[in-house]
C-alpha positions as CSV (number, residue, x, y, z in Angstrom):
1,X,183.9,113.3,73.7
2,X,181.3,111.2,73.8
3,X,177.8,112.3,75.2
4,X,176.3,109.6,78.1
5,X,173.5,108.2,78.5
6,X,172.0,108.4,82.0
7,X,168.7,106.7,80.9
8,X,170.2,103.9,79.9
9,X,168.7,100.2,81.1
10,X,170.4,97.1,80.3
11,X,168.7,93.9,79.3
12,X,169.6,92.4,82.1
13,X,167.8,95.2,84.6
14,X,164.8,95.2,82.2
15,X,164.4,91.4,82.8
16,X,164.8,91.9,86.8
17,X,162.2,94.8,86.6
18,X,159.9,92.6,84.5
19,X,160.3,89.5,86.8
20,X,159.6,91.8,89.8
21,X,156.3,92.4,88.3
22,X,155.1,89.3,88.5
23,X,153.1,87.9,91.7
24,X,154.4,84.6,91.7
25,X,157.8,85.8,92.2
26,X,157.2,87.5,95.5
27,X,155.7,84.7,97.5
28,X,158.7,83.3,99.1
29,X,158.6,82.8,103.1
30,X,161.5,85.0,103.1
31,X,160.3,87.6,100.8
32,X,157.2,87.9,103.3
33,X,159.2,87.8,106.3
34,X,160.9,90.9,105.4
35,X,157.8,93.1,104.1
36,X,156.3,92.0,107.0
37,X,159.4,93.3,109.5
38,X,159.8,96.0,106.9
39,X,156.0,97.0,107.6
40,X,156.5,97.0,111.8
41,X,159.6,99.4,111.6
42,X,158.0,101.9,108.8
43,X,155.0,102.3,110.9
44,X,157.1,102.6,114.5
45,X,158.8,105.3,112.5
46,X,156.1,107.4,111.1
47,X,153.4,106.7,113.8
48,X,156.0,107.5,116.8
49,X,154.1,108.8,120.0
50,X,155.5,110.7,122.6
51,X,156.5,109.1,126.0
52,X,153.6,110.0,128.3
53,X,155.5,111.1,131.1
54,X,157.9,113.5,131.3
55,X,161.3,112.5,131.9
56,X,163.5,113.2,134.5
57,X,166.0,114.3,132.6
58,X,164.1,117.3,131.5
59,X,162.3,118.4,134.5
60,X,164.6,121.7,135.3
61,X,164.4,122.7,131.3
């Protein structure tokens, strides 16, 4: 039996990962649009604050 190889990277992911490297490739309108959604909903995740006001549904906890 054969050993795999789990490193392995094809050409064809090696030219992707190259092309993604490059500045000029990541100017599209679209490619904005969705860092720039991408960006709102990371930092509603991690910076999430706490209603001010109890709820109602928790007032006889």
């Amino acid at each position: 039996m054969s050993k795999i190889d789990r490193a392995y990277v094809s050409d064809s992911t090696r030219f992707l990962q190259e092309l993604e490297k490059k500045p000029e490739n990541n100017q599209s309108p679209a490619r904005k649009a969705e860092e720039t959604k991408y960006q709102r909903i990371n930092a509603l995740r991690d910076e999430a604050k706490a209603a001010a006001e109890p709820s109602k549904i928790w007032s006889g906890f």
